[in-house]
Backbone and ligand atoms as CSV (ligand in chain L), in Angstrom:
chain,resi,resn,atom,element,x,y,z
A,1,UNK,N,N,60.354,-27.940,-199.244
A,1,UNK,CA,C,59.555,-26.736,-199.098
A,1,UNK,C,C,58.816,-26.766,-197.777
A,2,UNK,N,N,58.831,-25.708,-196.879
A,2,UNK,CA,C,58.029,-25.777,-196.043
A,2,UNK,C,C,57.694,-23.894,-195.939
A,3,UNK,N,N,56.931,-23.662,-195.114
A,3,UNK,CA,C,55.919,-22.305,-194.600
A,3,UNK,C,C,56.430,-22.025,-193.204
A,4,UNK,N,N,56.646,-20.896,-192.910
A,4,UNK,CA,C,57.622,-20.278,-191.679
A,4,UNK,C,C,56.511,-18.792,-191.423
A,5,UNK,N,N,56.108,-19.032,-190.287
A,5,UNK,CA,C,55.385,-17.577,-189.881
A,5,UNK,C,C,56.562,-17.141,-188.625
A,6,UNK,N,N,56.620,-15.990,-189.140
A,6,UNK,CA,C,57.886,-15.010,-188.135
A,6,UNK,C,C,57.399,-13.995,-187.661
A,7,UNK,N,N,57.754,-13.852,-186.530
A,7,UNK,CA,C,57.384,-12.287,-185.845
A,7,UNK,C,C,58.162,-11.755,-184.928
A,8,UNK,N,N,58.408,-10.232,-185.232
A,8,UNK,CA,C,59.207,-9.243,-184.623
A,8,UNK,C,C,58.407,-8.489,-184.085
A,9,UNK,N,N,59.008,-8.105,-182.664
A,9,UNK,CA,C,58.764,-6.997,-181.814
A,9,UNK,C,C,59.536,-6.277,-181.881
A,10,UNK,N,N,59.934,-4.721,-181.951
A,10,UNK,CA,C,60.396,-4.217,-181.756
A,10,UNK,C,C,59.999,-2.682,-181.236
A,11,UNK,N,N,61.253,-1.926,-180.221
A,11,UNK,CA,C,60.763,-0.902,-179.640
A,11,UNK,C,C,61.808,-1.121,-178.104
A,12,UNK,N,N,61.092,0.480,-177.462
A,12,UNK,CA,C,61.658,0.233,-176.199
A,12,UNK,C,C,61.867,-0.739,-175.204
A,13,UNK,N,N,62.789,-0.971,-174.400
A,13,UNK,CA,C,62.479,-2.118,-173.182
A,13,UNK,C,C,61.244,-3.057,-173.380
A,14,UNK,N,N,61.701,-3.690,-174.458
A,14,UNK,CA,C,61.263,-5.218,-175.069
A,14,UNK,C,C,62.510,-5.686,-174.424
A,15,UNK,N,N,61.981,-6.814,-173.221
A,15,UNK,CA,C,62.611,-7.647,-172.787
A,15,UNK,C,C,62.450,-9.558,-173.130
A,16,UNK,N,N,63.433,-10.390,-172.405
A,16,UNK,CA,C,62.677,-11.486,-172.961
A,16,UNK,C,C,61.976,-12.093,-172.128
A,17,UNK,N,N,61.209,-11.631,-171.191
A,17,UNK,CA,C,60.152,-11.408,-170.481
A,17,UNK,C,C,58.667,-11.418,-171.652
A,18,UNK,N,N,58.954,-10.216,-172.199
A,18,UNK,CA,C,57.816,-9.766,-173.219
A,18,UNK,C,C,57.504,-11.251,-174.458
A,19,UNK,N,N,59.094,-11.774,-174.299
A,19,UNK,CA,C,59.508,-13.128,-175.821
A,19,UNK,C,C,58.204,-14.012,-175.044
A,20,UNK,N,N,58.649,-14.318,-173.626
A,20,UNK,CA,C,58.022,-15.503,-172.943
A,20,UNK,C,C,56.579,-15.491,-173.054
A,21,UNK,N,N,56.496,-14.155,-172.295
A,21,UNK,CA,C,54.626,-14.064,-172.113
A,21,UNK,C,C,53.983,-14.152,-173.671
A,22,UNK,N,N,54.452,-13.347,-174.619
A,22,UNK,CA,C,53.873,-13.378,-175.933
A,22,UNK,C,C,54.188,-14.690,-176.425
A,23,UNK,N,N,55.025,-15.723,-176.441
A,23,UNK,CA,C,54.625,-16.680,-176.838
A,23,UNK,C,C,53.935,-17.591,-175.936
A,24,UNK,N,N,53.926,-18.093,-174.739
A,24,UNK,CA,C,53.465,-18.773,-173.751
A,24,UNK,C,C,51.954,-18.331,-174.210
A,25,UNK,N,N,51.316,-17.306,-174.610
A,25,UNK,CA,C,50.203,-17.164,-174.853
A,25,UNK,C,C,49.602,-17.124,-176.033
A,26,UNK,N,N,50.123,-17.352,-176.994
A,26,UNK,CA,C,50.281,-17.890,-178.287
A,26,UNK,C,C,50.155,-19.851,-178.572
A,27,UNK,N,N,50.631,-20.135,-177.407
A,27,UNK,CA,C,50.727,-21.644,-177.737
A,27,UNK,C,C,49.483,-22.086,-176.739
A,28,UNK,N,N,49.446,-21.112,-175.451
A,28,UNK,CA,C,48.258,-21.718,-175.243
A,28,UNK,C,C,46.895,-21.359,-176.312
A,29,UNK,N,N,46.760,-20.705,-177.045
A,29,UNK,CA,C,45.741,-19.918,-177.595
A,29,UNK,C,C,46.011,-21.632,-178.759
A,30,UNK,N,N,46.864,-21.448,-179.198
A,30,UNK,CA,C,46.947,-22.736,-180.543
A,30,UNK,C,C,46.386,-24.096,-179.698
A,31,UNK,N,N,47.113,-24.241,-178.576
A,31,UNK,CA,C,46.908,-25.804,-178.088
A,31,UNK,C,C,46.115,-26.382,-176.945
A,32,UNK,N,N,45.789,-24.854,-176.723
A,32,UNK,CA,C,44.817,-25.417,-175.015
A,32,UNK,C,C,45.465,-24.786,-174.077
A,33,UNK,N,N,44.568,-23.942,-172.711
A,33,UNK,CA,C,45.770,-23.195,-171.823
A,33,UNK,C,C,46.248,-24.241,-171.041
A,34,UNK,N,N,45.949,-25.558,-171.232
A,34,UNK,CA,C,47.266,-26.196,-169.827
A,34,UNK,C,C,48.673,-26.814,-170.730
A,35,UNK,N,N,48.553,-26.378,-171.984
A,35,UNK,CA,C,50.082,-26.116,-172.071
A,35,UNK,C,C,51.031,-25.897,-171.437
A,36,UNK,N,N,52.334,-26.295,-170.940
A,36,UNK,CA,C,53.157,-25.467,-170.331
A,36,UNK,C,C,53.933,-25.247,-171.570
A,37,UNK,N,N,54.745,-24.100,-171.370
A,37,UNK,CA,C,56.115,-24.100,-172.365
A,37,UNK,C,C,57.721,-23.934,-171.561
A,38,UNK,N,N,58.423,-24.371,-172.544
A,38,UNK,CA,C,59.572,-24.639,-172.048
A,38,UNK,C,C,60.979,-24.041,-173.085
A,39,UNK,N,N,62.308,-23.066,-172.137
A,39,UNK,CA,C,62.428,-22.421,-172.907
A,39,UNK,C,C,64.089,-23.576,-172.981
A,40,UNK,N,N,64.835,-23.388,-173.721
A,40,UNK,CA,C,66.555,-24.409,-174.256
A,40,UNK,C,C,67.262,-23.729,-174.462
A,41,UNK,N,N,68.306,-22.859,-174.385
A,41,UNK,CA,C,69.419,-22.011,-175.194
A,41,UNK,C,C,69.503,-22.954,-176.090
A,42,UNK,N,N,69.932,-21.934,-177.066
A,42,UNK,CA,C,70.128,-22.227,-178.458
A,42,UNK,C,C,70.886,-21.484,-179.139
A,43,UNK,N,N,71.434,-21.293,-180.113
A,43,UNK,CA,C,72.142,-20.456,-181.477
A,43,UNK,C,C,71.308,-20.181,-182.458
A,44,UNK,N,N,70.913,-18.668,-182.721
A,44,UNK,CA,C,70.465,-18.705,-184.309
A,44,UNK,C,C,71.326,-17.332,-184.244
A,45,UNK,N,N,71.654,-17.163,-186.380
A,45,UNK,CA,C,72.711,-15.804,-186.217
A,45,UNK,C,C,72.028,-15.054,-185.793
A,46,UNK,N,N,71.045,-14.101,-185.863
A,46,UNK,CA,C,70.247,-12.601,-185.468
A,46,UNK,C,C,69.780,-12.753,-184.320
A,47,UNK,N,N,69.584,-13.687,-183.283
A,47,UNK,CA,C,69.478,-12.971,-182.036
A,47,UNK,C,C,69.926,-13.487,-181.364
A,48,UNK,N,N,70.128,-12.777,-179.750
A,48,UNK,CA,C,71.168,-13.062,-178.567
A,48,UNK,C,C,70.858,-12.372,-177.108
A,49,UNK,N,N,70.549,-12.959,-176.315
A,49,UNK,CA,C,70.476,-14.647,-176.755
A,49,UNK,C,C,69.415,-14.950,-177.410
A,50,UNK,N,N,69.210,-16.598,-177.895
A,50,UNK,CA,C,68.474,-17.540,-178.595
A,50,UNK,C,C,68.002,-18.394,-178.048
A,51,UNK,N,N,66.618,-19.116,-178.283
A,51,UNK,CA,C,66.388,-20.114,-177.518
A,51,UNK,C,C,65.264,-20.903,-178.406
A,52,UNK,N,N,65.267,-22.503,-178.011
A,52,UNK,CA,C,64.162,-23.439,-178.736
A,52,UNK,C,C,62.899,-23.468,-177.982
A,53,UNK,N,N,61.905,-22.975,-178.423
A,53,UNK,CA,C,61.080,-23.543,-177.100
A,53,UNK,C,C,60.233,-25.063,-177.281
A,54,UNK,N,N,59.801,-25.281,-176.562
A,54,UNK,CA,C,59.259,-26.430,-176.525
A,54,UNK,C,C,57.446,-25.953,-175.695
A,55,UNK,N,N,56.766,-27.159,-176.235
A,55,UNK,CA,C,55.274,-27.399,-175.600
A,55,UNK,C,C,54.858,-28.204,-174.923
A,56,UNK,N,N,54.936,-28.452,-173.600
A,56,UNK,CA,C,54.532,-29.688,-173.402
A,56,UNK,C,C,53.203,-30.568,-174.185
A,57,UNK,N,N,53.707,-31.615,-174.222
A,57,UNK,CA,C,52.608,-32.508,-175.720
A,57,UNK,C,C,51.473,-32.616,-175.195
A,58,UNK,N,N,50.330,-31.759,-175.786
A,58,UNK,CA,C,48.930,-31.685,-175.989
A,58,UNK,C,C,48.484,-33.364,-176.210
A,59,UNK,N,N,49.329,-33.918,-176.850
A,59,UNK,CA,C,48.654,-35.008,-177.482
A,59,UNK,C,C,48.430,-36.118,-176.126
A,60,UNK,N,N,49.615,-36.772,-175.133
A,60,UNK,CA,C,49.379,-37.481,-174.359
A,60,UNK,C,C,49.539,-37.037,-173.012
A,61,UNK,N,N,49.013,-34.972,-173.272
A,61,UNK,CA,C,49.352,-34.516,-171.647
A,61,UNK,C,C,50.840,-34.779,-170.876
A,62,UNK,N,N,51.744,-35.101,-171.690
A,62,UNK,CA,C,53.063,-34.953,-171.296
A,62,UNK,C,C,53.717,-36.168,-170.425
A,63,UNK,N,N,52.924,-37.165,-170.834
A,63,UNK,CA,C,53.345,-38.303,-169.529
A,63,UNK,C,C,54.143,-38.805,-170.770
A,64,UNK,N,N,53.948,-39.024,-172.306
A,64,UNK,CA,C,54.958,-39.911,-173.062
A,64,UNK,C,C,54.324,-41.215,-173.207
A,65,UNK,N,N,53.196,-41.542,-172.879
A,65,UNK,CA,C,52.365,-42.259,-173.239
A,65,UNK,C,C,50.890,-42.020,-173.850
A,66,UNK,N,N,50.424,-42.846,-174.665
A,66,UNK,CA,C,48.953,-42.169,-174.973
A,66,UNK,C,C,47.837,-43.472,-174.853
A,67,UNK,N,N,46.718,-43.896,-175.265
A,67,UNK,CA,C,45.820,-44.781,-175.653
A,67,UNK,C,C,45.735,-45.102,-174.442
A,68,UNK,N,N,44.550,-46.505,-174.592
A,68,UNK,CA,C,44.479,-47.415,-173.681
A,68,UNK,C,C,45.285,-48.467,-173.159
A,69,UNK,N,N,46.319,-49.329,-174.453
A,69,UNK,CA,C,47.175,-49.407,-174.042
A,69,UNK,C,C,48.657,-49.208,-174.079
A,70,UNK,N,N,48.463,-47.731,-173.409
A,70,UNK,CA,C,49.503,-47.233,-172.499
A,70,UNK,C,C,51.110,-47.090,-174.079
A,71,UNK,N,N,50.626,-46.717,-174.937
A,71,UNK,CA,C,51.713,-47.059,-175.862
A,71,UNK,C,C,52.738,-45.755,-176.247
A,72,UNK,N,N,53.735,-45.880,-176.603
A,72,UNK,CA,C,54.476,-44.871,-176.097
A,72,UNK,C,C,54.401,-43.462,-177.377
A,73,UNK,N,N,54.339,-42.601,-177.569
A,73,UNK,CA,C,53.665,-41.410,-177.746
A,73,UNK,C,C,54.641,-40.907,-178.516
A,74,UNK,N,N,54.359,-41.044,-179.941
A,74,UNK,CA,C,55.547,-40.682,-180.957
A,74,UNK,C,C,55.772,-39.123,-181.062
A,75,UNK,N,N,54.564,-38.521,-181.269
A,75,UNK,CA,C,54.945,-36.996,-181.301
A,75,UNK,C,C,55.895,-36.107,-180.567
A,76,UNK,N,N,56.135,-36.610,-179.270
A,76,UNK,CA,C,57.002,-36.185,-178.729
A,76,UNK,C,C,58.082,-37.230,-177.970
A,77,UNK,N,N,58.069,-38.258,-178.861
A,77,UNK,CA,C,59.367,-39.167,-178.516
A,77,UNK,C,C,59.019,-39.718,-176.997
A,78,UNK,N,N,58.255,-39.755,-176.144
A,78,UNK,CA,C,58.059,-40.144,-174.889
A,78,UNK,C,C,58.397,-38.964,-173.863
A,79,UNK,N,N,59.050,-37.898,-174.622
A,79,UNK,CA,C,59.479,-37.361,-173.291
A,79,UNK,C,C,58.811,-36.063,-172.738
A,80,UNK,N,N,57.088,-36.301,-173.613
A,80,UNK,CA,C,56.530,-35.362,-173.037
A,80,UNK,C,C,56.423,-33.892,-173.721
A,81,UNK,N,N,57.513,-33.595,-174.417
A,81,UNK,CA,C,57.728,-31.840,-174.526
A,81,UNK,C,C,57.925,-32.060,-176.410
A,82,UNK,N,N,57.383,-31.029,-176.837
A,82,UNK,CA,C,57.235,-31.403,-177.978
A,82,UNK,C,C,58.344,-29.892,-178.794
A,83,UNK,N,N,59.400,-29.742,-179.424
A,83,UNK,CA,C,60.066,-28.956,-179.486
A,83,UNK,C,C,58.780,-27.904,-180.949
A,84,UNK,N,N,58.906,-26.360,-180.972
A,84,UNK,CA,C,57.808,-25.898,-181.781
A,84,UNK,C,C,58.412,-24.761,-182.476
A,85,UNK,N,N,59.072,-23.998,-182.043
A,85,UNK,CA,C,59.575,-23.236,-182.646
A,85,UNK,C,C,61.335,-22.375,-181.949
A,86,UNK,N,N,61.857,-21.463,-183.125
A,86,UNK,CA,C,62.992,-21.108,-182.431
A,86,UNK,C,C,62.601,-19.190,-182.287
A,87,UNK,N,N,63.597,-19.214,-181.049
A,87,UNK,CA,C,63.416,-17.482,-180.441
A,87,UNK,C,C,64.490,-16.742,-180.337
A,88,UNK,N,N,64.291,-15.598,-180.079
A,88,UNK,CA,C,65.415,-15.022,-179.261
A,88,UNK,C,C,65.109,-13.441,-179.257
A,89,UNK,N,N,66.469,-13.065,-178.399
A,89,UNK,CA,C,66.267,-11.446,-178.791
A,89,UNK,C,C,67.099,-10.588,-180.027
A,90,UNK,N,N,66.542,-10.399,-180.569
A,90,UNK,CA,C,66.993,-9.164,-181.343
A,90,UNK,C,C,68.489,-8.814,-181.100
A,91,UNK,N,N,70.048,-9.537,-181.624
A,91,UNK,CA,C,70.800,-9.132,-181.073
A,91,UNK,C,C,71.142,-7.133,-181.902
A,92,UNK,N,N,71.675,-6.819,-180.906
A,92,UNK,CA,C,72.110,-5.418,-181.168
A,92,UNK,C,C,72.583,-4.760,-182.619
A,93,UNK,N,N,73.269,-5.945,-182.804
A,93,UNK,CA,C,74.293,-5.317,-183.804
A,93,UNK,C,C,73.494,-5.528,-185.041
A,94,UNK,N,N,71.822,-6.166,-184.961
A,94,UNK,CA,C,71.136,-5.723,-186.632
A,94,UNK,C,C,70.639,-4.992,-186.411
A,95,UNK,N,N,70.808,-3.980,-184.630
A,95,UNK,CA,C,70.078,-2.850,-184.991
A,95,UNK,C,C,71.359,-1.744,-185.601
A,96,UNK,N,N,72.318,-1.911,-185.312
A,96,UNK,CA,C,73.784,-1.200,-185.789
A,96,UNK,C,C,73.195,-0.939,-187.123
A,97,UNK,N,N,72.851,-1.817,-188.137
A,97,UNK,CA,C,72.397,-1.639,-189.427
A,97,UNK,C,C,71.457,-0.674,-190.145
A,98,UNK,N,N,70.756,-0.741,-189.036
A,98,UNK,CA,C,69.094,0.599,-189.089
A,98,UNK,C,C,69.371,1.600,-188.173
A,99,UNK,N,N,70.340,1.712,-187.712
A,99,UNK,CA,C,70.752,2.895,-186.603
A,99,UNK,C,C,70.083,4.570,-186.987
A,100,UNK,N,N,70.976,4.581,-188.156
A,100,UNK,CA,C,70.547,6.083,-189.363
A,100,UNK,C,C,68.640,6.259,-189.702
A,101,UNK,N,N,67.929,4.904,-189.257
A,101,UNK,CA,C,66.896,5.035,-189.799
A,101,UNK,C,C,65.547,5.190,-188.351
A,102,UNK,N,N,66.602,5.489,-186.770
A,102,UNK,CA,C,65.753,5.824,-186.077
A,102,UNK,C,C,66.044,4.750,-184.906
A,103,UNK,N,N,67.011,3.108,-185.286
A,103,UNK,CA,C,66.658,2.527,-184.555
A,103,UNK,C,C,67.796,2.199,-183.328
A,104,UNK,N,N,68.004,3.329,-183.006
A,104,UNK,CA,C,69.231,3.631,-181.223
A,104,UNK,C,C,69.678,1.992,-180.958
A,105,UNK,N,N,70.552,1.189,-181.005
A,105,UNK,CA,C,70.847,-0.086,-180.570
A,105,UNK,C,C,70.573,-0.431,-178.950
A,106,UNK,N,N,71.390,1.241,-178.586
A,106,UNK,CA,C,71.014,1.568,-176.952
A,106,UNK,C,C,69.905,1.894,-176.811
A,107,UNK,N,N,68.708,2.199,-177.617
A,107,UNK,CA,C,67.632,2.228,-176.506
A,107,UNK,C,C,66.428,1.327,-177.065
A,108,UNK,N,N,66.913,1.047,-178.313
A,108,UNK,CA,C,66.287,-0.076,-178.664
A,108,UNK,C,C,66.221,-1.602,-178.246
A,109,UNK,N,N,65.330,-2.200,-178.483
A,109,UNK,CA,C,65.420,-4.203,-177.978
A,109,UNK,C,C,64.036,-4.158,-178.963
A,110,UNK,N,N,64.338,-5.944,-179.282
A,110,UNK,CA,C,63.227,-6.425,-179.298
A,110,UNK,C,C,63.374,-7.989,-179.497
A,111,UNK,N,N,62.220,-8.774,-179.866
A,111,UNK,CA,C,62.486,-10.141,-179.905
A,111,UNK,C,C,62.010,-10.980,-181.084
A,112,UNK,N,N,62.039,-11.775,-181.563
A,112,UNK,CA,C,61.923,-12.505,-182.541
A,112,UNK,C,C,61.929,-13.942,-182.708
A,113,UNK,N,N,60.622,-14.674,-183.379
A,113,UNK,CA,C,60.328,-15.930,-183.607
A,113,UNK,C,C,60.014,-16.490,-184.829
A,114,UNK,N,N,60.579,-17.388,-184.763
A,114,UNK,CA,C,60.229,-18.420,-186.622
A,114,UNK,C,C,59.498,-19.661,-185.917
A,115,UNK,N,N,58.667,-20.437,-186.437
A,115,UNK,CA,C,57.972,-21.736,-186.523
A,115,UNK,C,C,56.944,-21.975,-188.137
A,116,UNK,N,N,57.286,-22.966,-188.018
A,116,UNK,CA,C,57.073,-23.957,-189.132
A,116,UNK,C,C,55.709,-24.196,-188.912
A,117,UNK,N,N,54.422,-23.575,-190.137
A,117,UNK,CA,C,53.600,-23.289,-189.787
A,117,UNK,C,C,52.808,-25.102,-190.482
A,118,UNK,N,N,53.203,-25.972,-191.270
A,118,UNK,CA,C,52.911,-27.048,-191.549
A,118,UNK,C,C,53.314,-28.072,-190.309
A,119,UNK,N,N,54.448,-28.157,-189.691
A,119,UNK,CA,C,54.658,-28.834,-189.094
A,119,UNK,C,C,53.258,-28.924,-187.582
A,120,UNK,N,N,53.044,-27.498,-187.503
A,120,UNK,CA,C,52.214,-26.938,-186.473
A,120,UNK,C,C,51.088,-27.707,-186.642
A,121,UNK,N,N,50.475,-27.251,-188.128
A,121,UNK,CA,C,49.274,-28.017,-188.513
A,121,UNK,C,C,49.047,-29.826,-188.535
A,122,UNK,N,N,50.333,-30.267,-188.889
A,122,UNK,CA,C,50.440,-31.956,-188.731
A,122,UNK,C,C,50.456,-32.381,-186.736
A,123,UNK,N,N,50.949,-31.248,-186.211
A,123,UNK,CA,C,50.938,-31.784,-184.453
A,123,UNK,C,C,49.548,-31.757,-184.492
A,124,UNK,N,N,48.765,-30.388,-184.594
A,124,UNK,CA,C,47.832,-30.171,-183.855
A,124,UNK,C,C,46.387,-30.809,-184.616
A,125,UNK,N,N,46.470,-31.109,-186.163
A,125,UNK,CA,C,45.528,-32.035,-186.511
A,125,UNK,C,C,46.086,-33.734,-186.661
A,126,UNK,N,N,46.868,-34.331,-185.715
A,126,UNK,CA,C,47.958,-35.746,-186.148
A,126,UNK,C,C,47.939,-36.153,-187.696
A,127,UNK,N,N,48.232,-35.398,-188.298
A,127,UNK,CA,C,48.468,-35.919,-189.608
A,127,UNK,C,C,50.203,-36.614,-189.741
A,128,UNK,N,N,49.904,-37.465,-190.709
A,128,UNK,CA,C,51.325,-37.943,-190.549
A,128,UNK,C,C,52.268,-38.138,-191.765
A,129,UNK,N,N,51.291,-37.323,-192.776
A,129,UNK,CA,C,52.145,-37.160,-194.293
A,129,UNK,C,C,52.296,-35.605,-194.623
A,130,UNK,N,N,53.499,-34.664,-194.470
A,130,UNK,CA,C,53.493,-33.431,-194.773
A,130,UNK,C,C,52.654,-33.225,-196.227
A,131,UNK,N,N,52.917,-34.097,-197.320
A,131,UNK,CA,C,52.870,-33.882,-198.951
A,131,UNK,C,C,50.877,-33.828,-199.085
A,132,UNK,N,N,49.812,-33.942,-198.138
A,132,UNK,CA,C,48.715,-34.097,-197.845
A,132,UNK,C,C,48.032,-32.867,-198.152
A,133,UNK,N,N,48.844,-31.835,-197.658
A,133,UNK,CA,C,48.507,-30.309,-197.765
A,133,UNK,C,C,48.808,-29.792,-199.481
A,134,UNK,N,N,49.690,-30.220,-200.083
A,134,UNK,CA,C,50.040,-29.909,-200.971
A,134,UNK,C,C,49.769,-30.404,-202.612
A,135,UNK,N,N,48.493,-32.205,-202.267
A,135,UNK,CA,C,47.886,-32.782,-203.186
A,135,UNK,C,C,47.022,-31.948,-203.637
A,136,UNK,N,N,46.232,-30.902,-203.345
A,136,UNK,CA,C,45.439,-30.469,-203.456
A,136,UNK,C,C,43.966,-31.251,-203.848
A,137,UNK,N,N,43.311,-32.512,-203.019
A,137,UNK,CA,C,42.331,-33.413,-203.126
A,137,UNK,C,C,41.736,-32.526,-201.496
A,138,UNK,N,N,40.529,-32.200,-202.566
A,138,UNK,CA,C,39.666,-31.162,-202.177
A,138,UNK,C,C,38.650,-31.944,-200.642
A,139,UNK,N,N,38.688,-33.116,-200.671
A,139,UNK,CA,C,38.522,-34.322,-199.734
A,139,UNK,C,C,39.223,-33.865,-198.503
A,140,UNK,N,N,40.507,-33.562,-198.409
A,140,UNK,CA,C,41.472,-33.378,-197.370
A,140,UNK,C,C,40.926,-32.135,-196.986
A,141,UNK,N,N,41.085,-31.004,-197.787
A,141,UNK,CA,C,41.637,-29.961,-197.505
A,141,UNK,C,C,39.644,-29.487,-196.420
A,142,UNK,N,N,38.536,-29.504,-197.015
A,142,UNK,CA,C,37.359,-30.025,-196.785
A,142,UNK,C,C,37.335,-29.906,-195.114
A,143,UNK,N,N,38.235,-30.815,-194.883
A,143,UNK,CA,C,37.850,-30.849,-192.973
A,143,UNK,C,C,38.218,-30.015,-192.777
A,144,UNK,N,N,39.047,-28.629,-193.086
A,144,UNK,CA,C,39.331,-27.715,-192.187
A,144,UNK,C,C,38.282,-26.689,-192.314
A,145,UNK,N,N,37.326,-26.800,-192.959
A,145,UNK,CA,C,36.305,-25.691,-193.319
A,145,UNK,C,C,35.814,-25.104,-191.963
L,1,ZN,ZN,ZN,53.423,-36.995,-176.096
């Protein structure tokens, strides 16, 4: 079981321009603005193109190391970029589907994102047991007040 927050844009000349800036400012808003983000082609079925993005890791500032001594930085495997969620655009042909209901394929675009809204919460508070959220020991849950 996990929790997935998704969001669609849709409308005129939604480019993936609009994908970048709206999330790039989304992750800085979650993680701090010296985030960078980083975008991967990718495959998902509904949009086209697709892409993974990545964050550079908040946790050891992206060098792949953290502490004093210098130890190598599990959250993001050492290499700095921490992968967060998947994107893309809106391919055409699910607007083919809603066509009759207003939505022109040709003059329509838009873009679309899924991320894993637990996983989010274990980066950005280092927790390191998903099942923590879900004991319901009122102890845990407490620090987020
Ligand atoms: Zn790191």
């Amino acid at each position: 079981m996990f929790h997935q927050v998704e969001g669609l844009a849709v409308d005129t000349n939604i480019t993936f321009g609009d994908l970048k800036g709206t999330l790039d400012h989304a992750m800085k808003a979650l993680f701090g603005s010296a985030v960078k983000t980083s975008f991967r082609p990718s495959f998902f079925p509904f949009t086209e193109p697709s892409a993974e993005m990545f964050v550079s890791c908040f946790i050891c500032g992206g060098s792949g190391r953290r502490g004093d001594d210098d130890a190598p930085c599990r959250p993001c495997k050492q290499t700095g970029w921490i992968e967060i969620l998947g994107c893309g655009m809106v391919d055409p042909n699910v607007f083919e589907f809603v066509k009759h209901n207003g939505y022109d394929p040709e003059k329509i675009s838009g873009f679309a994102f899924g991320m894993g809204v637990d996983r989010i919460a274990m980066l950005k508070y280092g927790l390191d047991d998903l099942q923590l959220f879900f004991q319901g020991d009122v102890r845990f849950l407490e620090q987020f007040l």
